[in-house]
N, C-alpha and C positions, 0 to 999 in steps of 0.2 A: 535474494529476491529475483523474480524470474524476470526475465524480457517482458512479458503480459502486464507482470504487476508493478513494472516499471510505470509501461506508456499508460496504464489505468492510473497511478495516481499520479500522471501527468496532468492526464484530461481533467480529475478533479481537481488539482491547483488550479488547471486552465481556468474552469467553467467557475471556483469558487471568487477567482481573480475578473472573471467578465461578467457577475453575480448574474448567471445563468444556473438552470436545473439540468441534473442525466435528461431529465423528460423533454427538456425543451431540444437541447441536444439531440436523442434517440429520434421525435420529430420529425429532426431538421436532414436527418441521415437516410429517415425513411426506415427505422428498426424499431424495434417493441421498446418499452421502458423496461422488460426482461433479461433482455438481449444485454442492452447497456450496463444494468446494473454487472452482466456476468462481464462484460471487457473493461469495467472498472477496475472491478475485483481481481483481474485478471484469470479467470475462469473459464476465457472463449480466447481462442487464439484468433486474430486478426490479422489480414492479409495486406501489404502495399496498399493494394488500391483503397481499403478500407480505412488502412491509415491515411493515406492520402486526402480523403473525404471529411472525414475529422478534421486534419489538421485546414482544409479551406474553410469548414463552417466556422471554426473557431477563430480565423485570420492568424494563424502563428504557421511558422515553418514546421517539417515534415521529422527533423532534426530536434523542434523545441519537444515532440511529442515521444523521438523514439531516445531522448537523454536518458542515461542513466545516472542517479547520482548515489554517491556514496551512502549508506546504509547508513544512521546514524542510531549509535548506540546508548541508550538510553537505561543508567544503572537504576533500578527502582529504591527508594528510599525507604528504611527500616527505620520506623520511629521506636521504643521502648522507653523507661524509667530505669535507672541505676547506670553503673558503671561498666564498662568494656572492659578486659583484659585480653593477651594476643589467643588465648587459646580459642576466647570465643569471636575473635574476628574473622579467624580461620575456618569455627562453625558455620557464621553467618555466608561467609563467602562461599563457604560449599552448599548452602542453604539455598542461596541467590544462584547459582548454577544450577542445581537441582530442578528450581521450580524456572527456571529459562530455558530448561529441556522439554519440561510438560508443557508449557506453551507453544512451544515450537512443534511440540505432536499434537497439541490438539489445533494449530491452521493447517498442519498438511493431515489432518485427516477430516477438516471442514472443506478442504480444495477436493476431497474427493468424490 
């Protein structure tokens, strides 16, 4: 995860935590509802001072916005009927890898 798309879903815990909108937010900064939705996303690179402005409208520190926190990995769940044996756990596991590469190409090729 990049620096961008760190401090973006800072500001939405932030804003989901002070049941605030991007809109009312973007607003309050003086930018387009546009704008916000791309520094969410992490799609607009954003400067100090812009972080700086964020983090006063929102009353947190400059530090609660530019945290990074550990990526958390999330295995997705394969439901089926019957039984497992090692051969096919080894399928499924390459299966589960396979399509966590396709995902991972298809956001860096919607970041672009």
């Amino acid at each position: 995860m990049s620096f961008f798309e760190s401090v973006g879903n800072n500001i939405v815990e932030i804003l989901e935590e002070k049941n605030m909108t991007q809109k009312q937010l973007a607003d309050d900064i003086g930018i387009s509802k546009q704008v916000m939705t791309k520094i969410v996303k992490g799609q607009k690179a954003i400067n100090a001072l812009e972080i700086k402005k964020i983090a006063e409208v929102l009353n947190v520190t400059v530090d609660r916005l530019v945290a990074e926190k550990e990526a958390e990995v999330k295995e997705p769940v394969l439901m089926f009927m019957g039984s497992v044996n090692d051969n096919n756990k080894e399928q499924f596991k390459f299966l589960n890898s396979v399509i966590g590469e396709i995902i991972r190409m298809e956001e860096a090729l919607d970041e672009c």
